[in-house]
Structures are given as structure tokens and as C-alpha cells.
mmJSON file of the N, C-alpha and C atoms, coordinates in Angstrom:
{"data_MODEL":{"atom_site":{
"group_PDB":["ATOM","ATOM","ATOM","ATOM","ATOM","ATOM","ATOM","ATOM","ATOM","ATOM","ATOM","ATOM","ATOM","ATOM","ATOM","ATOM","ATOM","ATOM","ATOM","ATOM","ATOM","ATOM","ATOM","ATOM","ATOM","ATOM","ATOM","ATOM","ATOM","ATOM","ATOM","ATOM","ATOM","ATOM","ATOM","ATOM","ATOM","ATOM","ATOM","ATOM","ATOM","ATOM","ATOM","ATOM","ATOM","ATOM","ATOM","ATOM","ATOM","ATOM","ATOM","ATOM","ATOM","ATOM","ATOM","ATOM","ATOM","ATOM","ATOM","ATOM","ATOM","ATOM","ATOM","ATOM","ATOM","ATOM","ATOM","ATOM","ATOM","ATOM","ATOM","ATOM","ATOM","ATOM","ATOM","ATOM","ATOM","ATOM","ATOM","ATOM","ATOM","ATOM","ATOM","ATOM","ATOM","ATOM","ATOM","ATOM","ATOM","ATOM","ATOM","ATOM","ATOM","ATOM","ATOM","ATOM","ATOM","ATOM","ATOM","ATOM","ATOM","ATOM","ATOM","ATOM","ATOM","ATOM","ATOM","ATOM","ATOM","ATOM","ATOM","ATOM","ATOM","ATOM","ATOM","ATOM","ATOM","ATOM","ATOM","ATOM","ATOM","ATOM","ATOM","ATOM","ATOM","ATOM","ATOM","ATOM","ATOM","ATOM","ATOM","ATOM","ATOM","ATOM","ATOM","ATOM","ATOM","ATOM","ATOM","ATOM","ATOM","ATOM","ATOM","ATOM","ATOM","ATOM","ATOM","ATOM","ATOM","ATOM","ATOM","ATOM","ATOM","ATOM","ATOM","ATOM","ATOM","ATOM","ATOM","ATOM","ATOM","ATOM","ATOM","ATOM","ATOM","ATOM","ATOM","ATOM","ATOM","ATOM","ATOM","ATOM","ATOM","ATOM","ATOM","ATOM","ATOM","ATOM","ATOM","ATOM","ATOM","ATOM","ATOM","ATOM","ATOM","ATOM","ATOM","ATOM","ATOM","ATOM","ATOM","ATOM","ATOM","ATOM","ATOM","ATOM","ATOM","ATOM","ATOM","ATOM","ATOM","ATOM","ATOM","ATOM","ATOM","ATOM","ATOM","ATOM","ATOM","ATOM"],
"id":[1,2,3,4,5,6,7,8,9,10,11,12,13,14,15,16,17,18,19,20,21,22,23,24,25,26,27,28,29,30,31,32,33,34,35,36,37,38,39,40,41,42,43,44,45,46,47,48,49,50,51,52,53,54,55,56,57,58,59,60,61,62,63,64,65,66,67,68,69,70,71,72,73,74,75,76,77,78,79,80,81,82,83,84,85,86,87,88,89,90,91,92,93,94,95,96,97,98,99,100,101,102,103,104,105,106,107,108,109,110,111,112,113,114,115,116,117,118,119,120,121,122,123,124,125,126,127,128,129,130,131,132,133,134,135,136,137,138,139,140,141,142,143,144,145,146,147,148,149,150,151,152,153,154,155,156,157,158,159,160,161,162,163,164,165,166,167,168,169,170,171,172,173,174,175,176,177,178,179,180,181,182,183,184,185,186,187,188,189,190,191,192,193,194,195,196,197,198,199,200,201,202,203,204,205,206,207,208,209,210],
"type_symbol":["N","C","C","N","C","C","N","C","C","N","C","C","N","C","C","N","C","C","N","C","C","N","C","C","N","C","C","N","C","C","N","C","C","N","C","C","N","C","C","N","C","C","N","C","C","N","C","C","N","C","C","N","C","C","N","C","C","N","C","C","N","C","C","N","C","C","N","C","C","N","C","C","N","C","C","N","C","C","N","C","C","N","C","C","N","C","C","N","C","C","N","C","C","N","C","C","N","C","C","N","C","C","N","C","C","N","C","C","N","C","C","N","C","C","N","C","C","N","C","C","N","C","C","N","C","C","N","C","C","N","C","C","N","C","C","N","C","C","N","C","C","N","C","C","N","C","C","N","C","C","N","C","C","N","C","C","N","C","C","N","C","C","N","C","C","N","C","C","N","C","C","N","C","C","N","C","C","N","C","C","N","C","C","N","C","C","N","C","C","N","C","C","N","C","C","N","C","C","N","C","C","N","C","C","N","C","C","N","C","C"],
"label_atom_id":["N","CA","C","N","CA","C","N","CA","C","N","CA","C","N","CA","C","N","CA","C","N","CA","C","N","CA","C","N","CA","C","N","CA","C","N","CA","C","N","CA","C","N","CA","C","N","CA","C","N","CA","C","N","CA","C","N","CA","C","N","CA","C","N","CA","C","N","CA","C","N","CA","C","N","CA","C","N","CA","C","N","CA","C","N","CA","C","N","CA","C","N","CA","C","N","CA","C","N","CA","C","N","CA","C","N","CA","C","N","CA","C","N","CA","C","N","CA","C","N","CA","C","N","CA","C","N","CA","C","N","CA","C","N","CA","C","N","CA","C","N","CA","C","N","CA","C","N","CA","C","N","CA","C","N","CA","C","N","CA","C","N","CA","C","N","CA","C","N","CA","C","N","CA","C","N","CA","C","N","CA","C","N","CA","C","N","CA","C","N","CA","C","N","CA","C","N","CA","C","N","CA","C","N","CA","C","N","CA","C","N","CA","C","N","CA","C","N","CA","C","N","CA","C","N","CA","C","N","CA","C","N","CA","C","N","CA","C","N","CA","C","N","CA","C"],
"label_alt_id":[null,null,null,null,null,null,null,null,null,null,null,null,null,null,null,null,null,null,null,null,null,null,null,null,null,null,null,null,null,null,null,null,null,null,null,null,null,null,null,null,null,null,null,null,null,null,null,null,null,null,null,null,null,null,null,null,null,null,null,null,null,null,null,null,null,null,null,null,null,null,null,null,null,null,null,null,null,null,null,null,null,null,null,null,null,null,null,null,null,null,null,null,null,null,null,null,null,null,null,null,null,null,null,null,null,null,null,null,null,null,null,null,null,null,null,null,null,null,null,null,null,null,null,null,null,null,null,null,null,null,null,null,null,null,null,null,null,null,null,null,null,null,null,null,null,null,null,null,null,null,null,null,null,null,null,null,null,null,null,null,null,null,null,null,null,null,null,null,null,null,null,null,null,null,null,null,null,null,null,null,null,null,null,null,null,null,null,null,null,null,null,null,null,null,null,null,null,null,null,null,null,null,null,null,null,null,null,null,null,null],
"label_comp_id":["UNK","UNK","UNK","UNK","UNK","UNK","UNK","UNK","UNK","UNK","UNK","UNK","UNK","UNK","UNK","UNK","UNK","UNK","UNK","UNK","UNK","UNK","UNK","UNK","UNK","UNK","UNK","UNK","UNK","UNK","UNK","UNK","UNK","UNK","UNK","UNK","UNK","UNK","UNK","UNK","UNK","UNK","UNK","UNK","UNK","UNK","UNK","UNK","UNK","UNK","UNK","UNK","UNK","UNK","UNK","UNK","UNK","UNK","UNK","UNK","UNK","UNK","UNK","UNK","UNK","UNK","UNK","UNK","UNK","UNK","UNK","UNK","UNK","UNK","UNK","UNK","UNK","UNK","UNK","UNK","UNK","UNK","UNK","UNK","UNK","UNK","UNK","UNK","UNK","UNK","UNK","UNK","UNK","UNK","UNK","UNK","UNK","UNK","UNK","UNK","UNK","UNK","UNK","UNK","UNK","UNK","UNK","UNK","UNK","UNK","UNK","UNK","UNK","UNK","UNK","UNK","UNK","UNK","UNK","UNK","UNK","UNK","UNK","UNK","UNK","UNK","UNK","UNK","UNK","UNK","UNK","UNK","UNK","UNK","UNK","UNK","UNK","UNK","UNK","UNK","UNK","UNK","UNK","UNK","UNK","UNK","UNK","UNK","UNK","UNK","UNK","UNK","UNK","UNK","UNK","UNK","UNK","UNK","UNK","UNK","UNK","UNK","UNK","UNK","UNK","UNK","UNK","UNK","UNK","UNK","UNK","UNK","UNK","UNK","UNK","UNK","UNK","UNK","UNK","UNK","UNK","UNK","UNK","UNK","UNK","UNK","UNK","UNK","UNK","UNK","UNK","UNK","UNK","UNK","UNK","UNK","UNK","UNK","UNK","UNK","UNK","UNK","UNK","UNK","UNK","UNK","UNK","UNK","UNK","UNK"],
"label_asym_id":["A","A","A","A","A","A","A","A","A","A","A","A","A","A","A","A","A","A","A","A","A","A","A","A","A","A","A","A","A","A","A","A","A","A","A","A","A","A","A","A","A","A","A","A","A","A","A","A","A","A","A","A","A","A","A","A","A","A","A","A","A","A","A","A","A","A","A","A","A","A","A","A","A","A","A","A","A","A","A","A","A","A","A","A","A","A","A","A","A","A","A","A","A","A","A","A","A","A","A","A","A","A","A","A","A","A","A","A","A","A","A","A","A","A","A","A","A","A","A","A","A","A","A","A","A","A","A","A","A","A","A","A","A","A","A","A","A","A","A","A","A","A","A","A","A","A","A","A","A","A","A","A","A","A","A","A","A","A","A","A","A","A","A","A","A","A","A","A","A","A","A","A","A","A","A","A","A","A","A","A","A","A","A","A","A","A","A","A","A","A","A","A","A","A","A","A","A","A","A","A","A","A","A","A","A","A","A","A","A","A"],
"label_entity_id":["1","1","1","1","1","1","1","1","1","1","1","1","1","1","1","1","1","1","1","1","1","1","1","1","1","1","1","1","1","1","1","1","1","1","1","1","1","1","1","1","1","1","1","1","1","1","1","1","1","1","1","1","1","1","1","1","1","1","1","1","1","1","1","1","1","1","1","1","1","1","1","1","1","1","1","1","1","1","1","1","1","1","1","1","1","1","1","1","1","1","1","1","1","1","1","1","1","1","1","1","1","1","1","1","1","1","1","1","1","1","1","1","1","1","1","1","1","1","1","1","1","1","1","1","1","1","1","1","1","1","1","1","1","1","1","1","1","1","1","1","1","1","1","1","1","1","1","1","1","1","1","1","1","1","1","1","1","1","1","1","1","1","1","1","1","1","1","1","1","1","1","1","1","1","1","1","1","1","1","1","1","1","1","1","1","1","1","1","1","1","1","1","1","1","1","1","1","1","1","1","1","1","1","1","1","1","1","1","1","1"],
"label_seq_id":[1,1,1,2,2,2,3,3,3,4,4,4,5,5,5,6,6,6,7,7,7,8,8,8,9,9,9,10,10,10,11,11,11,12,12,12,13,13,13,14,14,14,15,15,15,16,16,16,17,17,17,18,18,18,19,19,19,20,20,20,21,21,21,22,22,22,23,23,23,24,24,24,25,25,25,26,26,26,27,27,27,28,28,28,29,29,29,30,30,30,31,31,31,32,32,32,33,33,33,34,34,34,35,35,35,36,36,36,37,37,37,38,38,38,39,39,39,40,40,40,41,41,41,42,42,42,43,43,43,44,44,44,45,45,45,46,46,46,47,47,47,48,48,48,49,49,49,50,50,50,51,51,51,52,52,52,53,53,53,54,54,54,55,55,55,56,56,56,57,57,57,58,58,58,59,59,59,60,60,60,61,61,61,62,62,62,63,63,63,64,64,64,65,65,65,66,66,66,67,67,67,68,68,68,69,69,69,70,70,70],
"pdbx_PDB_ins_code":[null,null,null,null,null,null,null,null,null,null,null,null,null,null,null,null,null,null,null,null,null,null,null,null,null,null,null,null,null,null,null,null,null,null,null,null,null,null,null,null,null,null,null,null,null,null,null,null,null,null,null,null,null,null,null,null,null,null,null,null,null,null,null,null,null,null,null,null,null,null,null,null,null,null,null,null,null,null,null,null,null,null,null,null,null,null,null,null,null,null,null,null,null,null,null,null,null,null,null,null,null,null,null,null,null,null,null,null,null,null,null,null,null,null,null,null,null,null,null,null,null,null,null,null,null,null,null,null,null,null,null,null,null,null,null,null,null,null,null,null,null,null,null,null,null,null,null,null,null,null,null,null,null,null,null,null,null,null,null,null,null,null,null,null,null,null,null,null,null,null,null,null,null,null,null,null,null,null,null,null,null,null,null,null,null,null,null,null,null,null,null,null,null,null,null,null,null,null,null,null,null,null,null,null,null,null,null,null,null,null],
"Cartn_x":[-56.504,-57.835,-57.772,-56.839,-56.721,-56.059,-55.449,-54.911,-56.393,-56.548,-58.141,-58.927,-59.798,-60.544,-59.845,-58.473,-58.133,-58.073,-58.029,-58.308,-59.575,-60.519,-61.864,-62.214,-61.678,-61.961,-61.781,-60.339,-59.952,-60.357,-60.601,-61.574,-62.39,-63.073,-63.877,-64.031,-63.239,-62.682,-64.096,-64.62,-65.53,-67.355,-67.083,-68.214,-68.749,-67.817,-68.124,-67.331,-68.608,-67.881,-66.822,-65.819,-64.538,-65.633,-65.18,-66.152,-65.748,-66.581,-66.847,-67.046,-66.324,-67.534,-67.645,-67.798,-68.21,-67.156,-68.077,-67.402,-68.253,-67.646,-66.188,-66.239,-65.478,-64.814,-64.691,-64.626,-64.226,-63.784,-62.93,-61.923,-61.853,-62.164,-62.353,-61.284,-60.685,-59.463,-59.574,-59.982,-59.74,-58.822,-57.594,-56.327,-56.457,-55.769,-55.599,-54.477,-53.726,-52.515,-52.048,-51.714,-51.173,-50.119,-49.249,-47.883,-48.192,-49.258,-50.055,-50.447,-51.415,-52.36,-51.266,-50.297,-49.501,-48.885,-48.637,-47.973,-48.588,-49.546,-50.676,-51.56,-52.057,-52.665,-52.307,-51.095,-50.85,-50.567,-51.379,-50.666,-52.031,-51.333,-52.165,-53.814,-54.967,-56.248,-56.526,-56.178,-56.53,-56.924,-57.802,-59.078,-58.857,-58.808,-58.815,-60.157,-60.99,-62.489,-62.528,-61.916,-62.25,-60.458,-60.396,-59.314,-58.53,-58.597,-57.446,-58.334,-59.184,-60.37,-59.76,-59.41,-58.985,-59.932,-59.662,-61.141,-60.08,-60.218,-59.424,-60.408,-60.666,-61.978,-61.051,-61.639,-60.743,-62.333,-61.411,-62.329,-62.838,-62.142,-62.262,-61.269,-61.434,-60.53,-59.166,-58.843,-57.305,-56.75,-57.39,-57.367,-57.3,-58.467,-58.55,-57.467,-57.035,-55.927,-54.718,-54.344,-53.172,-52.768,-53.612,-53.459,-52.877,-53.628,-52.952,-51.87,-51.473,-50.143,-49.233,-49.486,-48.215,-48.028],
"Cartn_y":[23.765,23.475,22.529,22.781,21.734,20.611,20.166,19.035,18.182,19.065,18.573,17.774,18.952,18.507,17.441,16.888,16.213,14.804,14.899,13.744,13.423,14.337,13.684,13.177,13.794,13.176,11.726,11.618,10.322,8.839,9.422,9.0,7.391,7.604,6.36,6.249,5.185,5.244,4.891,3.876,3.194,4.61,5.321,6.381,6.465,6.581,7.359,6.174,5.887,4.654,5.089,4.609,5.241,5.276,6.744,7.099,5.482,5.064,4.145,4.625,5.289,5.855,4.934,3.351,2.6,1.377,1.003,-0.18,-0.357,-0.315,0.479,1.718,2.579,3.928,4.716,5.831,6.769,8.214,8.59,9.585,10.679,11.646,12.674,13.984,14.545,15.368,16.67,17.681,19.018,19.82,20.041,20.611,22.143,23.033,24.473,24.367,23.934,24.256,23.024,23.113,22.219,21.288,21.915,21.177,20.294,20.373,19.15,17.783,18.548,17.654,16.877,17.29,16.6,15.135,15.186,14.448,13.434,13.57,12.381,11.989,12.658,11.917,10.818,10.508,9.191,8.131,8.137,6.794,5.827,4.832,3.68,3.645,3.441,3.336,4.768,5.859,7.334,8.053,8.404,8.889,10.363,10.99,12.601,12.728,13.52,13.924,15.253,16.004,17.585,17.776,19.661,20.06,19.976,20.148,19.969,19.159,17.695,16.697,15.715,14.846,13.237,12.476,11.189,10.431,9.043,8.554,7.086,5.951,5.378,4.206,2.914,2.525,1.222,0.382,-0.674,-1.87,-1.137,-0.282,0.563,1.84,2.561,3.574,3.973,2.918,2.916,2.5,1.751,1.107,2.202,3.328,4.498,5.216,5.615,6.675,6.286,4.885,4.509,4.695,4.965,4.692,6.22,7.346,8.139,8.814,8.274,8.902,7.904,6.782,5.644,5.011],
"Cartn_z":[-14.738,-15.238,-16.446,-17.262,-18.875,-17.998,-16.973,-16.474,-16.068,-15.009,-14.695,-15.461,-16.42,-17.831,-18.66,-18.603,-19.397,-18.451,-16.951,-16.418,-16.482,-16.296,-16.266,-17.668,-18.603,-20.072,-20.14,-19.545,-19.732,-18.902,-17.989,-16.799,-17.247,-17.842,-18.572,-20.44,-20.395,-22.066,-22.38,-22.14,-22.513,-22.428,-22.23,-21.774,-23.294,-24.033,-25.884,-26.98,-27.352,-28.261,-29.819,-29.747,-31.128,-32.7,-32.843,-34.531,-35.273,-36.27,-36.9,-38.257,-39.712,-40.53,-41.626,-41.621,-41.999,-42.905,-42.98,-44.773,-45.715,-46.893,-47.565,-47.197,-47.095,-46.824,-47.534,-48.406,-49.519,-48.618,-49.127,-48.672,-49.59,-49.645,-50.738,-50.069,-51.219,-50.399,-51.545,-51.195,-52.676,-52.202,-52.762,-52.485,-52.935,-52.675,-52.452,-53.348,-53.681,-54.67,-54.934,-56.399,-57.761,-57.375,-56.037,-55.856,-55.206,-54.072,-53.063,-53.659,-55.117,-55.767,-56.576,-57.385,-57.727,-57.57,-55.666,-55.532,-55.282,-55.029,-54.429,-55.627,-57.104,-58.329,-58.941,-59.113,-59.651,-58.642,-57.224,-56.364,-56.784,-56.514,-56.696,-55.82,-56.404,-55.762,-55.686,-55.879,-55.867,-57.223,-57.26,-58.49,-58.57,-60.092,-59.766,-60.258,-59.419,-59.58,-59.69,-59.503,-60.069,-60.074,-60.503,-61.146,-59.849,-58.59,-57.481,-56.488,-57.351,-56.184,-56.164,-55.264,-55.423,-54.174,-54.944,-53.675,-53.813,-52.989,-52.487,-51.778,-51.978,-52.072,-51.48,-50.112,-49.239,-48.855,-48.355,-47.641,-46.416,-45.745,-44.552,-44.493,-43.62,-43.779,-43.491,-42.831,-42.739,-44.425,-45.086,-45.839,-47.408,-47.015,-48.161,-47.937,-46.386,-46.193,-46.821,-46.619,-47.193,-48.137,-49.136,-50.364,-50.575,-49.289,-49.941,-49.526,-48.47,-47.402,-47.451,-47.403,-47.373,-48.34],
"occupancy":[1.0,1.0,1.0,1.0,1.0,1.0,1.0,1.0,1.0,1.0,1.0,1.0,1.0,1.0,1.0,1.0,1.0,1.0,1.0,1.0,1.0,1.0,1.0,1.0,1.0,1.0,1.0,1.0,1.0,1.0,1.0,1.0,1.0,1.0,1.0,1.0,1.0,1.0,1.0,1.0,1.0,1.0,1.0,1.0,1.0,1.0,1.0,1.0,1.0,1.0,1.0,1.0,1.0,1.0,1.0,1.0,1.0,1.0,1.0,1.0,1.0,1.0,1.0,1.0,1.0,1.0,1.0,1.0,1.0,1.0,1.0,1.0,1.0,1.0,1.0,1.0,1.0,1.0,1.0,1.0,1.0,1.0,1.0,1.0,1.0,1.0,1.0,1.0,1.0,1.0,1.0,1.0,1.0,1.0,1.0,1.0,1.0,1.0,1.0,1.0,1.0,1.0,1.0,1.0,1.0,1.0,1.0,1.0,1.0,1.0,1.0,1.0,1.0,1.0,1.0,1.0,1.0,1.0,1.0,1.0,1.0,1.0,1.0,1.0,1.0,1.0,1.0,1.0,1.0,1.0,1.0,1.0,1.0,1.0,1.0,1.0,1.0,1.0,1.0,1.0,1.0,1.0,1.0,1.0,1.0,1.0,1.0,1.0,1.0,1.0,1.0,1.0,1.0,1.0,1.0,1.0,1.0,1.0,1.0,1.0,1.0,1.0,1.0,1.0,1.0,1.0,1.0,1.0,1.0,1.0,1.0,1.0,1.0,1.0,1.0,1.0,1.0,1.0,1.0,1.0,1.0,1.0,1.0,1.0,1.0,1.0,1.0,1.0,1.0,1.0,1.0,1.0,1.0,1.0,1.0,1.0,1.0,1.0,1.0,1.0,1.0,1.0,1.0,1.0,1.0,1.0,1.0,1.0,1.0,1.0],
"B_iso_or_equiv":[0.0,0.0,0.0,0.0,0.0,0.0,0.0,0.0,0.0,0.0,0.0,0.0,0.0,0.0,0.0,0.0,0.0,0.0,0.0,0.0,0.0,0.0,0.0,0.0,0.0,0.0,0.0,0.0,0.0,0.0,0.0,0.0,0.0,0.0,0.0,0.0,0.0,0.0,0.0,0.0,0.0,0.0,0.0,0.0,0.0,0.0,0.0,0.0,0.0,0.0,0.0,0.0,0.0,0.0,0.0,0.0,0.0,0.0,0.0,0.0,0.0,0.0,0.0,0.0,0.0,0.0,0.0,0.0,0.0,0.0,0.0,0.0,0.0,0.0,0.0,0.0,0.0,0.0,0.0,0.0,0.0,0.0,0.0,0.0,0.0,0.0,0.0,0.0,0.0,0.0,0.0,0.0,0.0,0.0,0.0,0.0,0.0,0.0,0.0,0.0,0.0,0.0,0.0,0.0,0.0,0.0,0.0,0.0,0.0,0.0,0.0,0.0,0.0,0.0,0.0,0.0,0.0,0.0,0.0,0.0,0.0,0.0,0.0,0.0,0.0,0.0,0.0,0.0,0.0,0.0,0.0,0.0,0.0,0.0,0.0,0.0,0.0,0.0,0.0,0.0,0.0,0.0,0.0,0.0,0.0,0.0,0.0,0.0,0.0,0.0,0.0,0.0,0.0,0.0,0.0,0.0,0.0,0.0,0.0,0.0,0.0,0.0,0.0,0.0,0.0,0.0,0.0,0.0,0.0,0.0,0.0,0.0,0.0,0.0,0.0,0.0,0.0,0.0,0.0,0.0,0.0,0.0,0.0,0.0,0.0,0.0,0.0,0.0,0.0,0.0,0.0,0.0,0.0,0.0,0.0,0.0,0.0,0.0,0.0,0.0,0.0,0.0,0.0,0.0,0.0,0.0,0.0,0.0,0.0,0.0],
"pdbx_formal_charge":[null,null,null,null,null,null,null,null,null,null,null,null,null,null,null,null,null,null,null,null,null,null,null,null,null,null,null,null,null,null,null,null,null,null,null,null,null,null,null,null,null,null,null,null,null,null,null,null,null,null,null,null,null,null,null,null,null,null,null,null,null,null,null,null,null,null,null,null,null,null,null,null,null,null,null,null,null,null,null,null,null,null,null,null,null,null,null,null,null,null,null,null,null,null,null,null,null,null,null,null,null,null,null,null,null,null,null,null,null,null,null,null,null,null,null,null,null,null,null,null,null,null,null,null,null,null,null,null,null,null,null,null,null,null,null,null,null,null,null,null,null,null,null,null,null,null,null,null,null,null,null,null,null,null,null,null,null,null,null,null,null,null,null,null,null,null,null,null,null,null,null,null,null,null,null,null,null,null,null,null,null,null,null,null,null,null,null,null,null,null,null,null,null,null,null,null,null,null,null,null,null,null,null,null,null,null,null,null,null,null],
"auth_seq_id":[1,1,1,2,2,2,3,3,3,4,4,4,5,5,5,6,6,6,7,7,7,8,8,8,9,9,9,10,10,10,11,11,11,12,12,12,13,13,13,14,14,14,15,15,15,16,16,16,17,17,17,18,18,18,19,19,19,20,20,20,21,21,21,22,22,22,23,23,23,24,24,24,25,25,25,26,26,26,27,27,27,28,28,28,29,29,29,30,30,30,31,31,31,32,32,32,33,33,33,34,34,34,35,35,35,36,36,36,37,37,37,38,38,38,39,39,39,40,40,40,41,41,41,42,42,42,43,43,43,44,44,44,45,45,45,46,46,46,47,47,47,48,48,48,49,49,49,50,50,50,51,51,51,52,52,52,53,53,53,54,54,54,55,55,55,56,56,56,57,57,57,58,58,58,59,59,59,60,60,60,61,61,61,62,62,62,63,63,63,64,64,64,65,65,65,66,66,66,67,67,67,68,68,68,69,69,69,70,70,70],
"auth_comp_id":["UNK","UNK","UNK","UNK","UNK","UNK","UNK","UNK","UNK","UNK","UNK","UNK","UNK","UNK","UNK","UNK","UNK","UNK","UNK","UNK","UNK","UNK","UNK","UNK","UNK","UNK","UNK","UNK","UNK","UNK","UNK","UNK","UNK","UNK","UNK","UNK","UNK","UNK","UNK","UNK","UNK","UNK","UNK","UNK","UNK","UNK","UNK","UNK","UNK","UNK","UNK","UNK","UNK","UNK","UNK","UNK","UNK","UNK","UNK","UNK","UNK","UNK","UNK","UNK","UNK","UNK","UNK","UNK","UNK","UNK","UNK","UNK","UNK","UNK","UNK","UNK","UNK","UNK","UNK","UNK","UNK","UNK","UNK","UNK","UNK","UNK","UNK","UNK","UNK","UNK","UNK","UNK","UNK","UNK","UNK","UNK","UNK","UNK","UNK","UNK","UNK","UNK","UNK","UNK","UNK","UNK","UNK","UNK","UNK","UNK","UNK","UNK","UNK","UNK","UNK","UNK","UNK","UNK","UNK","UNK","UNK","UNK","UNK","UNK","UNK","UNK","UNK","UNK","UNK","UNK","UNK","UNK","UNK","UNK","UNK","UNK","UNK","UNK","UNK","UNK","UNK","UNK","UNK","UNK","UNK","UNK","UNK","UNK","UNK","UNK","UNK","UNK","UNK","UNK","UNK","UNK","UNK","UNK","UNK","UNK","UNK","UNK","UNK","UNK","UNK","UNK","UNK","UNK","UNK","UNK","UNK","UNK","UNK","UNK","UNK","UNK","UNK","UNK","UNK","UNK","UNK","UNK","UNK","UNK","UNK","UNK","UNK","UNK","UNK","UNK","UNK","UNK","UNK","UNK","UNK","UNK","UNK","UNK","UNK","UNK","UNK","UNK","UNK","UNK","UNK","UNK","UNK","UNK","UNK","UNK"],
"auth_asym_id":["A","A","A","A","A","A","A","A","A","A","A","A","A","A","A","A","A","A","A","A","A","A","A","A","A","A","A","A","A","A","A","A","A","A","A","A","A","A","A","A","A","A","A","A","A","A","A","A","A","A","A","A","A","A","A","A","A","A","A","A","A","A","A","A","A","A","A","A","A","A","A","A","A","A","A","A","A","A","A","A","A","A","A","A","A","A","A","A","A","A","A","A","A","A","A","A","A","A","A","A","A","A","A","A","A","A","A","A","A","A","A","A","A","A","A","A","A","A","A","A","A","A","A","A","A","A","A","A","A","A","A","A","A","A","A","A","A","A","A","A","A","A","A","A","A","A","A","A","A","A","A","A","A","A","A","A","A","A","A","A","A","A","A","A","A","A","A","A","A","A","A","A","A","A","A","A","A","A","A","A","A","A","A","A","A","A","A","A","A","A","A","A","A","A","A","A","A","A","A","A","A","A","A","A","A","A","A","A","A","A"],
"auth_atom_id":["N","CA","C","N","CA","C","N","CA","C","N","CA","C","N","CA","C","N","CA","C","N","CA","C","N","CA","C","N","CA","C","N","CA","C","N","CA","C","N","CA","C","N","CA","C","N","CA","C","N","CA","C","N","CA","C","N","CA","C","N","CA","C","N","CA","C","N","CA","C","N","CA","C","N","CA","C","N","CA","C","N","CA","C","N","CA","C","N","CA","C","N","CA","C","N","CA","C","N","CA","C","N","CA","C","N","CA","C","N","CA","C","N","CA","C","N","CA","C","N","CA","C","N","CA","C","N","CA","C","N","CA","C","N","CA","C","N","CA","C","N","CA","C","N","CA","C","N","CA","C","N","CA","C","N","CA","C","N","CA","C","N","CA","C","N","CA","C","N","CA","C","N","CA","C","N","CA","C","N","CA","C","N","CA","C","N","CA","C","N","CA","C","N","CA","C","N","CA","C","N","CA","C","N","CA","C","N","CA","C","N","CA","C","N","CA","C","N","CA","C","N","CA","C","N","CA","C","N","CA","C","N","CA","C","N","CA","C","N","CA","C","N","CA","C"],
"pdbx_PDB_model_num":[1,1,1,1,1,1,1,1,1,1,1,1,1,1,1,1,1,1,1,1,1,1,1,1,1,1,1,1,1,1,1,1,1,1,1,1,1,1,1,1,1,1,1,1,1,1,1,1,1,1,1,1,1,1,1,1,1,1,1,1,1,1,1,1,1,1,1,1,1,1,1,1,1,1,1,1,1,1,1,1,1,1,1,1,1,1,1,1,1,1,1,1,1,1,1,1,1,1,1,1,1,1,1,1,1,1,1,1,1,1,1,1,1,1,1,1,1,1,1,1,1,1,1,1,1,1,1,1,1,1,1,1,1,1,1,1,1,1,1,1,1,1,1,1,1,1,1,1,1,1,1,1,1,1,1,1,1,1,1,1,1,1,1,1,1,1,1,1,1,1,1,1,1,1,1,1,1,1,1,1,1,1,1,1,1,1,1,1,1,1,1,1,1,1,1,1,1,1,1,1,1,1,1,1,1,1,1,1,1,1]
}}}
């Protein structure tokens, strides 16, 4: 049945157009523990907005993520 459902999903790419959530982009991330938030506060283009909040602001969103994973 999940083989099935996953052919018919795939069936017509074009059926559901790919999420879009705009330009510019902002990425907001609130971490659960200190060791997470750590590592990711001082990268370049990444903002601390509350005590475990960071937000990353791109041209688009590949563009915000980067800033905070790569």
C-alpha cells in the first residue's frame, strides 16, 4: 500500500506547485539547550533575538539557511 501511495504521489510532479516562502527570507530558530545555541550565535549573518532565539535574514532561503548550517 505505501509502494502504491508513493507511486501515485509521484505520478504527476507538476500536479502541486514547489512551496515558495518568498524574497527576502528570515529564518527564526529557538533552541532547547545552551550547547545547540552556542554553536550557531556567532556565525556570520545570524542575529541572537531572545535568550536561546536566533533569526538569519537571506536574499532567499537557501541563502538564510546557509548562514546557519554551512
Amino acid at each position: 500500500m505505501i509502494e502504491e501511495g508513493a507511486k501515485r504521489a509521484l505520478s504527476d510532479l507538476g500536479a502541486v506547485a514547489p512551496f515558495d516562502p518568498g524574497r527576502p527570507c528570515e529564518i527564526e530558530v529557538e533552541f532547547m539547550a545552551t550547547e545547540a545555541f552556542d554553536v550557531h550565535r556567532h556565525k556570520a549573518g545570524v542575529q541572537v533575538t531572545g535568550p536561546l532565539t536566533l533569526v538569519s535574514r537571506g536574499d532567499d532561503w537557501w541563502a538564510a539557511w546557509k548562514q546557519f548550517y554551512l
